[in-house]
C-alpha positions as CSV (number, residue, x, y, z in Angstrom):
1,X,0.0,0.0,0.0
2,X,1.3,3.5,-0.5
3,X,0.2,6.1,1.4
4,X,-0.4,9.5,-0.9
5,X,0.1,12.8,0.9
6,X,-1.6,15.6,-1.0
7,X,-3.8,18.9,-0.3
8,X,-6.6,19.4,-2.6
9,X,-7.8,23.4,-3.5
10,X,-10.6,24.7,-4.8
11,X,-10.5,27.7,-7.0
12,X,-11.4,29.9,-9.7
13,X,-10.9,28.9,-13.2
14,X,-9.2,32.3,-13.8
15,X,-6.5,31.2,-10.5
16,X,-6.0,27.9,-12.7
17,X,-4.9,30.3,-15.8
18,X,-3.0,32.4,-13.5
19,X,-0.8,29.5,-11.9
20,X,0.0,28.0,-15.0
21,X,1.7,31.2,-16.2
22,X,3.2,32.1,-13.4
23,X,6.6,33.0,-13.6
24,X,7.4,32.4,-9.5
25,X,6.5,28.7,-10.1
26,X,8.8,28.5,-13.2
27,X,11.6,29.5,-11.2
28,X,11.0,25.9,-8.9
29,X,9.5,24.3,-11.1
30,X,10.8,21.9,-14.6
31,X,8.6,21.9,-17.6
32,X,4.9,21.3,-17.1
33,X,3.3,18.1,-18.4
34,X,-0.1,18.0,-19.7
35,X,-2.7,15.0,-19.5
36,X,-6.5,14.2,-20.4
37,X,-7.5,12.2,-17.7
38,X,-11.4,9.9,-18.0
39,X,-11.7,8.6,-14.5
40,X,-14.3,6.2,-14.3
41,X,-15.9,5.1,-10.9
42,X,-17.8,1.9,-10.0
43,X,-19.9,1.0,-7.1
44,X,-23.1,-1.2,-6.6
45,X,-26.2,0.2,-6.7
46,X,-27.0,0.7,-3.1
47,X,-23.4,2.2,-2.8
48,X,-22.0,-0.1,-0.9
49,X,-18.1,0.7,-1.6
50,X,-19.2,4.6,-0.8
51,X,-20.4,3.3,2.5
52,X,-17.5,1.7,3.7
53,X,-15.4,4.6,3.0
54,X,-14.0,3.0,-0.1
55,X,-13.6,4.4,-3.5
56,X,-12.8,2.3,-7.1
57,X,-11.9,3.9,-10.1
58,X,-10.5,3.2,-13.8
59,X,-8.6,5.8,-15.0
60,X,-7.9,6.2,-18.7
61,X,-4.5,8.1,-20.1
62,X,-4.1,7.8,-23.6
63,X,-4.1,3.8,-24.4
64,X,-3.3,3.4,-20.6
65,X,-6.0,2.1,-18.0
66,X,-4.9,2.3,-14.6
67,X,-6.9,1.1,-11.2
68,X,-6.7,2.7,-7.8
69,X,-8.5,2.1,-5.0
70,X,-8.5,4.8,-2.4
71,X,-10.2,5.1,1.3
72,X,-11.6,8.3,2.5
73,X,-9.2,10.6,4.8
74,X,-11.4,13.1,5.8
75,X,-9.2,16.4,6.3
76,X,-6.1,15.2,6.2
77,X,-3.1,15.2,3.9
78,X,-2.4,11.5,3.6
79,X,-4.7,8.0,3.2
80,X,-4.0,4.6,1.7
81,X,-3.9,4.1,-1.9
82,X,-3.2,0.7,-4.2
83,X,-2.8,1.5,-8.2
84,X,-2.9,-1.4,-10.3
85,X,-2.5,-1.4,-14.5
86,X,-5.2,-2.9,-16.2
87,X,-5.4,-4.1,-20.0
88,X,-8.3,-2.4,-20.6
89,X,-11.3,-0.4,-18.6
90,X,-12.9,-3.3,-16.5
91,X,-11.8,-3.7,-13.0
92,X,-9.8,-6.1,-11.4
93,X,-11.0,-7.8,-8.1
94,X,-8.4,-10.5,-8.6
95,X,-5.9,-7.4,-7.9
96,X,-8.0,-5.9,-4.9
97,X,-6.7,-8.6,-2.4
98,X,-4.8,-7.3,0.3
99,X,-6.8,-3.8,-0.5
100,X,-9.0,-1.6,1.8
101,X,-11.8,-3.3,-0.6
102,X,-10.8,-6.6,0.6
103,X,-13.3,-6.8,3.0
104,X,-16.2,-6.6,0.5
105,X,-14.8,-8.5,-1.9
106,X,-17.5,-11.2,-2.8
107,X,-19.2,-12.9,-6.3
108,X,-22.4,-10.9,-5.3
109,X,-19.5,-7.6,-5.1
110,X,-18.3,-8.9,-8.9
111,X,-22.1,-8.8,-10.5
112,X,-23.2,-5.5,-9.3
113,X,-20.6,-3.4,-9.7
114,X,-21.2,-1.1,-12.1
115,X,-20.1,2.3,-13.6
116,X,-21.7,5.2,-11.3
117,X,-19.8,8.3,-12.7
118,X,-17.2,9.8,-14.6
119,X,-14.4,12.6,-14.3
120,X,-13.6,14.1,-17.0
121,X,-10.3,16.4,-16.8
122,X,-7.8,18.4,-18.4
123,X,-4.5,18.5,-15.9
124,X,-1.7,20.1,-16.2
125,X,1.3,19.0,-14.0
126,X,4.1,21.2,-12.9
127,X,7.1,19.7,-11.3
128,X,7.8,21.3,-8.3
129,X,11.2,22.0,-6.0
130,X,10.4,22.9,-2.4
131,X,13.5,22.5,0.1
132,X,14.9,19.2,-0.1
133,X,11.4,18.0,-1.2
134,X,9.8,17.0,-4.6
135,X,6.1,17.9,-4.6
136,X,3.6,17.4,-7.8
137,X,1.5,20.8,-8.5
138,X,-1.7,19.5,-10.3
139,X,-4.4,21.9,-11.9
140,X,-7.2,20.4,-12.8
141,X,-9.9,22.0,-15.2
142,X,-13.1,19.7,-16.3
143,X,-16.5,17.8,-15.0
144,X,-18.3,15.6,-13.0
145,X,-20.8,13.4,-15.1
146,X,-23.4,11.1,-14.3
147,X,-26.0,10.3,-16.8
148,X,-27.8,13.7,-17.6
149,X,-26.2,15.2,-14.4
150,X,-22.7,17.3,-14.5
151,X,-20.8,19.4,-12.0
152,X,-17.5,21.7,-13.2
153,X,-14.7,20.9,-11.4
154,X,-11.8,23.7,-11.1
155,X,-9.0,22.5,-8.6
156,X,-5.3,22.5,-7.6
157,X,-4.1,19.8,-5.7
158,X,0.2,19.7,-4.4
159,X,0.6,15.8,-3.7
160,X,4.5,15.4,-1.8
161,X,6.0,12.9,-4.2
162,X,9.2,12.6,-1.7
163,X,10.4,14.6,1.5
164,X,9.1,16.8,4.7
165,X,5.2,18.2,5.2
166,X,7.0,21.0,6.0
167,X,7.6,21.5,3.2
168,X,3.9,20.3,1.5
169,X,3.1,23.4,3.5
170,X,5.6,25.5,2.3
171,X,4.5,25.4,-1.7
172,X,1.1,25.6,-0.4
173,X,1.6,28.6,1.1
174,X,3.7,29.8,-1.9
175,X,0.4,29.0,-3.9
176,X,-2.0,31.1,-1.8
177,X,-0.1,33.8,-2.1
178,X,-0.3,34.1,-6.0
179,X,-4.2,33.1,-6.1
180,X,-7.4,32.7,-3.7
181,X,-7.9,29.1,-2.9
182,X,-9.9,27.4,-0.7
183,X,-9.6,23.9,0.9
184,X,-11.5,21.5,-0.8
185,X,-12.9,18.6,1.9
186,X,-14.5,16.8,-1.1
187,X,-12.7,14.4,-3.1
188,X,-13.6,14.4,-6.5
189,X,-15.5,10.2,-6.1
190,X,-17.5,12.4,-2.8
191,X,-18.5,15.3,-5.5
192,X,-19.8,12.3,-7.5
193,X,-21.5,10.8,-5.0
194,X,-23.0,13.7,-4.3
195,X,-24.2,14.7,-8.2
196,X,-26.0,11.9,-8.1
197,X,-27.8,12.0,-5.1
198,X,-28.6,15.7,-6.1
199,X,-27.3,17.1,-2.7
200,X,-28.2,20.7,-1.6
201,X,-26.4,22.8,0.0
202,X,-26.7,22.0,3.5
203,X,-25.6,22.2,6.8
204,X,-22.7,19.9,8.2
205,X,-23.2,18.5,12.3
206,X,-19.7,17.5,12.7
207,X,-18.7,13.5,12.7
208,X,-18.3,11.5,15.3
209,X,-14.5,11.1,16.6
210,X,-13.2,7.3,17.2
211,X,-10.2,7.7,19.6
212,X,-8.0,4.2,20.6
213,X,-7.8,4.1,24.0
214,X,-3.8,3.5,24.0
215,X,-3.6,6.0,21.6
216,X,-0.7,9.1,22.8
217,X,-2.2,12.7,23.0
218,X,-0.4,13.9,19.9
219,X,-2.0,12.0,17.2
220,X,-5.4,12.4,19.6
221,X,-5.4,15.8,19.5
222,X,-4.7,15.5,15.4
223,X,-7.9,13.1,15.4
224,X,-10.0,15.8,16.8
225,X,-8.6,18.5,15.5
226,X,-8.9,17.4,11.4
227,X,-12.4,16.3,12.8
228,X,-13.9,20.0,13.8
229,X,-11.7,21.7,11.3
230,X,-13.4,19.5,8.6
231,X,-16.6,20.6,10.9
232,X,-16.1,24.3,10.3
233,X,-15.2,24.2,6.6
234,X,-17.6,22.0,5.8
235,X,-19.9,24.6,6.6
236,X,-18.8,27.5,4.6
237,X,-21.4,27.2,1.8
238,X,-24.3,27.0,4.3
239,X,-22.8,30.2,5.8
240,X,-22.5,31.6,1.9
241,X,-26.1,30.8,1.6
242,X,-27.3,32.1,4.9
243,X,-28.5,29.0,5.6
244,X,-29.3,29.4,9.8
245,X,-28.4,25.9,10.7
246,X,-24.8,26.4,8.3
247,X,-24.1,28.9,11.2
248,X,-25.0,27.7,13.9
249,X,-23.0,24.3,12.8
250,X,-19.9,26.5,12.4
251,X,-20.0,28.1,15.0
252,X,-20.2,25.3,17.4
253,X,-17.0,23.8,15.4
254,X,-14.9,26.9,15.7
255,X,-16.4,26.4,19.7
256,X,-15.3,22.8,20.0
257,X,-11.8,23.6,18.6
258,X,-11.0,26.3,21.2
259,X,-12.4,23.6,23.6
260,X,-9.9,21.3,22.1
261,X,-7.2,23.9,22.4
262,X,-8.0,24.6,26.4
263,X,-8.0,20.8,27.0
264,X,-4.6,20.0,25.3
265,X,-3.6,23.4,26.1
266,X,-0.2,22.0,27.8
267,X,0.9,20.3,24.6
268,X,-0.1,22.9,22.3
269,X,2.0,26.0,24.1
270,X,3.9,28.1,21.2
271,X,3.4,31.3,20.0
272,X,1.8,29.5,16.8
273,X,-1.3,28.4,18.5
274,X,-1.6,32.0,20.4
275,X,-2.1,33.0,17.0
276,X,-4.7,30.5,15.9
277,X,-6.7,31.3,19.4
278,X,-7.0,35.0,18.1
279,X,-8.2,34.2,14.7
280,X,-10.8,31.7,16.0
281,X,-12.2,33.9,18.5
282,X,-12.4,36.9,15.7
283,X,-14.7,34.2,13.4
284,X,-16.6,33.2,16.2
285,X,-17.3,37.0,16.9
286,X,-18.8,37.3,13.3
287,X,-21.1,34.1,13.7
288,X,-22.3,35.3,17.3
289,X,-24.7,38.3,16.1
290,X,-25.9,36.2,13.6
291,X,-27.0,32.8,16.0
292,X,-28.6,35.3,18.5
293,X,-30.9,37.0,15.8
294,X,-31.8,33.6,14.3
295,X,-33.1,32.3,17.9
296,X,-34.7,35.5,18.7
297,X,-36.4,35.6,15.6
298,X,-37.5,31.9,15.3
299,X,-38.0,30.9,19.2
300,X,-39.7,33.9,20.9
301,X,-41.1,36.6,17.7
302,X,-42.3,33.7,15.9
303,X,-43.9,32.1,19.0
304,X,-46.3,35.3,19.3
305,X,-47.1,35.2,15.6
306,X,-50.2,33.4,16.1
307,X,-51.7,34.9,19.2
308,X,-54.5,36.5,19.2
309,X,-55.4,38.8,19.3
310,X,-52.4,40.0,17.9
311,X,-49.3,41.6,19.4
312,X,-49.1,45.3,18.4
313,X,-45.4,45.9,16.9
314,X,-44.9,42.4,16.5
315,X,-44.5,42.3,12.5
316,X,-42.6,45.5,13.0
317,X,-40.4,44.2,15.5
318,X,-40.0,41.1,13.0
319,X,-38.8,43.4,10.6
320,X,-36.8,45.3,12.9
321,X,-35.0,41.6,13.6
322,X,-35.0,40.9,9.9
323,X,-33.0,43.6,8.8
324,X,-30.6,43.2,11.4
325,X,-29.8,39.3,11.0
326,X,-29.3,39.7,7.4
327,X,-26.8,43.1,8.0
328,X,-25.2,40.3,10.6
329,X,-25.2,37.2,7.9
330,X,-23.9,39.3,5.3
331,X,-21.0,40.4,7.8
332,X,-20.3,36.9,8.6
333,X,-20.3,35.6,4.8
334,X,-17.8,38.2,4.0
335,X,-15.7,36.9,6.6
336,X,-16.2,33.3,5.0
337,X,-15.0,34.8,2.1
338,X,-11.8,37.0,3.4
339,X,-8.6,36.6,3.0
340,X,-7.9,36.1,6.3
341,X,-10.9,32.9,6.8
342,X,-9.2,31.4,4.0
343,X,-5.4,31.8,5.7
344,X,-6.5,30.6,8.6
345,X,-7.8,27.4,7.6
346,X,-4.6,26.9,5.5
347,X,-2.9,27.6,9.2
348,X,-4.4,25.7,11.4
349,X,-4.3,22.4,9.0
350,X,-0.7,23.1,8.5
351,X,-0.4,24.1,12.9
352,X,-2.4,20.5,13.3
353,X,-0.3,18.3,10.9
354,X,3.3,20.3,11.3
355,X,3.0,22.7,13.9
356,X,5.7,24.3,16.0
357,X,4.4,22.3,19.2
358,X,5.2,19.2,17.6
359,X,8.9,19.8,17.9
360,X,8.7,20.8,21.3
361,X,8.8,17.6,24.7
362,X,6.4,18.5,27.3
363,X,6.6,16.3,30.3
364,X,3.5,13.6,30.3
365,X,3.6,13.7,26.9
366,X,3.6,9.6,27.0
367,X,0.3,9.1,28.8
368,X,-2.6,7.5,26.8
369,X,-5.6,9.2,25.8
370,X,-7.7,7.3,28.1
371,X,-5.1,8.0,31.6
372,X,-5.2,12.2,29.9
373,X,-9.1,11.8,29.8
374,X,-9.6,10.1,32.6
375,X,-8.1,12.6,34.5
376,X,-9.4,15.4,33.2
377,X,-13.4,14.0,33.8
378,X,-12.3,13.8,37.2
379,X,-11.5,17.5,37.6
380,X,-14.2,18.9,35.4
381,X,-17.0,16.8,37.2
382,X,-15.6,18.0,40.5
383,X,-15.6,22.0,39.2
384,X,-19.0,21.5,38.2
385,X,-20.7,19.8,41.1
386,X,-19.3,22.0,43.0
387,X,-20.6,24.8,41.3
388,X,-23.9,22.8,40.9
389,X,-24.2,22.7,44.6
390,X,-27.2,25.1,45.3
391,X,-28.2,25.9,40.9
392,X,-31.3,27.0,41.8
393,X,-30.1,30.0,43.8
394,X,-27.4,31.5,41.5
395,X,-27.7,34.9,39.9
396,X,-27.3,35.2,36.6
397,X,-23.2,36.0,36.7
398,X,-22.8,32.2,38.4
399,X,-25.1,30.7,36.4
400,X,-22.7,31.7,33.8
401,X,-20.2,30.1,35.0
402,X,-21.8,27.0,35.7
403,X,-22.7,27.0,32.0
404,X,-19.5,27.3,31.1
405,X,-18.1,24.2,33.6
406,X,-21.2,21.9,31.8
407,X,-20.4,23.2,28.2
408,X,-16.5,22.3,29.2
409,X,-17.9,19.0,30.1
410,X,-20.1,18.4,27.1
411,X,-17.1,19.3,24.6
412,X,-14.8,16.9,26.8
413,X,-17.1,14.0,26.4
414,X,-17.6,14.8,22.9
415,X,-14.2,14.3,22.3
416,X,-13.3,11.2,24.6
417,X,-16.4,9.4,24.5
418,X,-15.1,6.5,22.0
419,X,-12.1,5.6,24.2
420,X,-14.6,4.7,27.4
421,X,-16.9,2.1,25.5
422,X,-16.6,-0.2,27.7
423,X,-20.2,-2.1,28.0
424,X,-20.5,-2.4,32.0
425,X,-20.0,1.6,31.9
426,X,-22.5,2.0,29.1
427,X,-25.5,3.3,31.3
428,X,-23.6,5.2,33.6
429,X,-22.2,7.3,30.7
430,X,-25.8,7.4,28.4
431,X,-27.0,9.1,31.8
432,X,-24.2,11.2,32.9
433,X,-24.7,12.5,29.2
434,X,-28.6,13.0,29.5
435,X,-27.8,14.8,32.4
436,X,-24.9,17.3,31.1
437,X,-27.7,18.1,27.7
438,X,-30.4,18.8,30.0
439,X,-28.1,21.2,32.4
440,X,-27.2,22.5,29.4
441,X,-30.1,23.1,27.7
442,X,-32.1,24.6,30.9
443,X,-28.8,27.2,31.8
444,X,-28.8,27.8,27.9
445,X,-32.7,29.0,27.8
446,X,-31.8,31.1,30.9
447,X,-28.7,32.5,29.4
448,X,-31.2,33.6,26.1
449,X,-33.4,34.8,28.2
450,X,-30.1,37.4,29.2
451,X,-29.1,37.4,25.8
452,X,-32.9,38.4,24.6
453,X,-33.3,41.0,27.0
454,X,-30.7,43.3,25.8
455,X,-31.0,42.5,22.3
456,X,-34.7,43.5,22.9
457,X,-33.8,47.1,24.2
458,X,-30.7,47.6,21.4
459,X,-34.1,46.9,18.5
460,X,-36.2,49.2,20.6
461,X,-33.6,51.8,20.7
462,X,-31.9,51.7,17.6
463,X,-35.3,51.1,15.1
464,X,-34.6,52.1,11.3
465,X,-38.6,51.4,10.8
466,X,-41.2,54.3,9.9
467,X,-43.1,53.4,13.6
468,X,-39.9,53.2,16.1
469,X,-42.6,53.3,19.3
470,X,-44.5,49.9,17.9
471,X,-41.3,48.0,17.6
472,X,-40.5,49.5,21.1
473,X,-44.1,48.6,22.7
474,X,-43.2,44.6,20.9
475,X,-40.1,44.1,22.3
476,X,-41.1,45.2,26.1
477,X,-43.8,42.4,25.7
478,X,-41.5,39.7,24.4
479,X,-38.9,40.7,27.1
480,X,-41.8,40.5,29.6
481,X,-42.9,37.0,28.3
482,X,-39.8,35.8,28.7
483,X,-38.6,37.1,32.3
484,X,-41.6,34.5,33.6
485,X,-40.1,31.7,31.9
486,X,-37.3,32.0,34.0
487,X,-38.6,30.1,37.2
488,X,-39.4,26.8,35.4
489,X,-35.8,27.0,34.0
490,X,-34.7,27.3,37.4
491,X,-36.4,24.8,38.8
492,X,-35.4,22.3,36.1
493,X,-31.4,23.0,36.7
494,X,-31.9,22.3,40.4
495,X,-33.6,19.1,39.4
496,X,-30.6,18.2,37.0
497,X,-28.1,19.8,38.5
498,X,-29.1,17.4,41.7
499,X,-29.3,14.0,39.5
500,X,-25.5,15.2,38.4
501,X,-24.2,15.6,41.4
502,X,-25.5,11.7,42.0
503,X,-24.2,10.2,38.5
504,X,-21.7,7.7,39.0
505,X,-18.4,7.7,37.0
506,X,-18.0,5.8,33.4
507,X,-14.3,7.0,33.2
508,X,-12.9,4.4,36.1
């Protein structure tokens, strides 16, 4: 098996043009090389290869007819791969033996497959020098087909042939300075996959992370982090499209990954990751005012919609909320498509598989994942039962807190879960998970109740409308509304905050 290392880029089809006349990359690079590339995919009709996280192609070159079979990676730079030449454009599951498809190999595997899609391409290949390392520059200009169906496809992709990451990173760098890109998470089988099953644009959750429990913190933290960077970029066209959920879903990746950053924070120490802490928190700035309108908008203005009789100012507070949330999505799409969103993206991949703090010993670096999180359930649980102690009476500053010690907790087991799996702990952790969710979602109604109440008097005061008073007279009422919902919040966190302080431990 070899194992290709390679980032993938989207861009424009100008950029492509651009980069293949560029006269920095002819000063590293030898004479360019240009192919026509048919890629043909197979699978079985329910997708089975797809579903395994298994992809089968014939690719044609000229008279040539070569085979790879490739499993997914996800985010990062490198994943298996076995090529094998064929003598003409049928596969070869005689040559799939020892193969990620190995496992599906079958005679029922040999009648169904069938062609799904095509790629059809137009690459040119430019040679390149970076350090001591040799690293293949590939622009790609052509389409997805299936059937009627067709996608463009416009794409740069550096694959290190032989040498350092460092270095991968290096003439990727050296590319984003000369055009925009963007990192593409989809490989060109997923974009087929996806044309067929005629795939909106949609918002991404985030996938689950599978930890070994004997695994060392440094590739864990690399696990996790590929997983919610993948989480935030994934969501970028949602974002573009204003799509609520898209934000929301981003936002809560760019949240996990400074959780992730807090809870290895001893590990990840340079000046590198300072950086990357400021540039997360800037992003998470311009998703915040656009989340808070969302929620105010759909789960308390559109609550009162139907009541009747009907709330005077309420369409003209809607409005009012309206104009705002789209000034606020627009805000956060241009940061989506900045310069600096783009960089960092590039940066943090690069800080995750090559970073400065990778070079650097810190004492307990040897301990497994499950010893790391093992300890570290031990001292959040303790923070936040002893914060939970007497929920019900809190003001709203240490309620705050508390939400913050349960949201610390929720991230952590979000992360570690996989590595505790053990089946005689199974029902201690399902209910020491209800119980964090409900916490959670109780002290997060309470917390938007705080949230609501100012963003209510900031509409009242700062009304573009042609009636200022009505959208004034609204907002008072849906403040009011809200402030006796407050109690039954209450009254729920001392209930689960109570239960939590009972749970027994799944991580001993």
């Amino acid at each position: 098996m070899g194992v290709e290392r390679e980032l993938k880029f989207e861009v424009a089809p100008r950029s492509l043009r651009k980069l293949a006349a560029s006269r920095v990359l002819r000063r590293t690079a030898q004479l360019p090389r240009h192919k026509y590339l048919v890629s043909t995919y197979f699978d079985t009709p329910g997708l089975l290869l797809r579903k395994n996280g298994v992809s089968l192609r014939v690719r044609q070159t000229g008279k040539k007819h070569l085979q790879t079979i490739k499993t997914a990676n996800g985010i990062a730079p490198g994943r298996g791969e076995w090529e094998h030449e064929l003598r003409n454009s049928e596969p070869d599951l005689r040559a799939a033996r020892g193969t990620a498809l190995q496992p599906l190999l079958s005679r029922k595997l040999q009648r169904q497959l069938q062609p799904v899609f095509a790629t059809h391409v137009q690459r040119t290949v430019v040679p390149l020098r970076a350090g001591s390392s040799y690293i293949e520059l590939a622009l790609d200009e052509g389409h997805v087909r299936a059937g009627q169906k067709s996608c463009p496809l416009h794409e740069v992709e550096l694959e290190l042939k032989r040498g350092k990451a460092s270095d991968l990173f290096k003439a990727t760098r050296m590319v984003a300075d000369l055009v925009p890109v963007r990192l593409a998470l989809k490989s060109k089988s997923e974009q087929g996959y996806d044309l067929i099953a005629d795939r909106p644009v949609q918002a991404f959750p985030g996938s689950k992370i599978v930890l070994e429990p004997d695994a060392g913190l440094v590739e864990s933290f690399q696990a996790i982090g590929r997983s919610v960077l993948r989480h935030i970029a994934a969501n970028e066209p949602a974002v573009q499209a204003s799509d609520p959920e898209g934000v929301h879903q981003m936002r809560v990746g760019v949240r996990r990954l400074r959780a992730a950053i807090a809870v290895f924070s001893e590990l990840l120490e340079c000046k590198q990751t300072e950086q990357i802490k400021r540039d997360l928190k800037w992003l998470a700035g311009k998703l915040g005012p656009v989340r808070d309108l969302d929620v105010f908008l759909t789960g308390k203005i559109d609550r009162f919609a139907g009541a009747d009789p009907a709330m005077p100012g309420l369409s003209e507070l809607k409005s009012e909320a309206i104009y705002r949330r789209d000034i606020a999505a627009e805000s956060a799409k241009d940061a989506i498509e900045s310069t600096r969103y783009r960089l960092l993206v590039l940066a943090v991949l690069e800080w995750i598989e090559d970073g400065k703090w990778l070079k650097q010993s810190r004492p307990g670096d040897d301990r497994t994942v499950r010893e790391f999180a093992a300890r570290l359930f031990d001292r959040r649980t303790r923070k936040a039962r002893k914060k939970a102690r007497r929920a019900g009476e809190l003001d709203a500053r240490q309620r705050h807190k508390l939400r913050i010690a349960i949201k610390k907790l929720r991230y952590s087991l979000y992360f570690f879960e996989s590595v505790f799996g053990r089946r005689r702990r199974a029902k201690a952790l399902s209910r020491y998970k209800k119980y964090l969710k409900d916490l959670q979602d109780s002290l997060g109604a309470l917390n938007d109740i705080t949230v609501h109440q100012k963003l209510a008097a900031r509409l009242a005061a700062g009304s573009s409308g042609a009636r200022p008073e009505l959208v004034a007279f609204a907002a008072g009422l849906v403040a009011g509304c809200e402030r006796g919902e407050v109690q039954p919040h209450l009254a729920k966190v001392t209930k689960t905050a109570r239960k939590l302080r009972r749970a027994k431990k799944f991580w001993t």
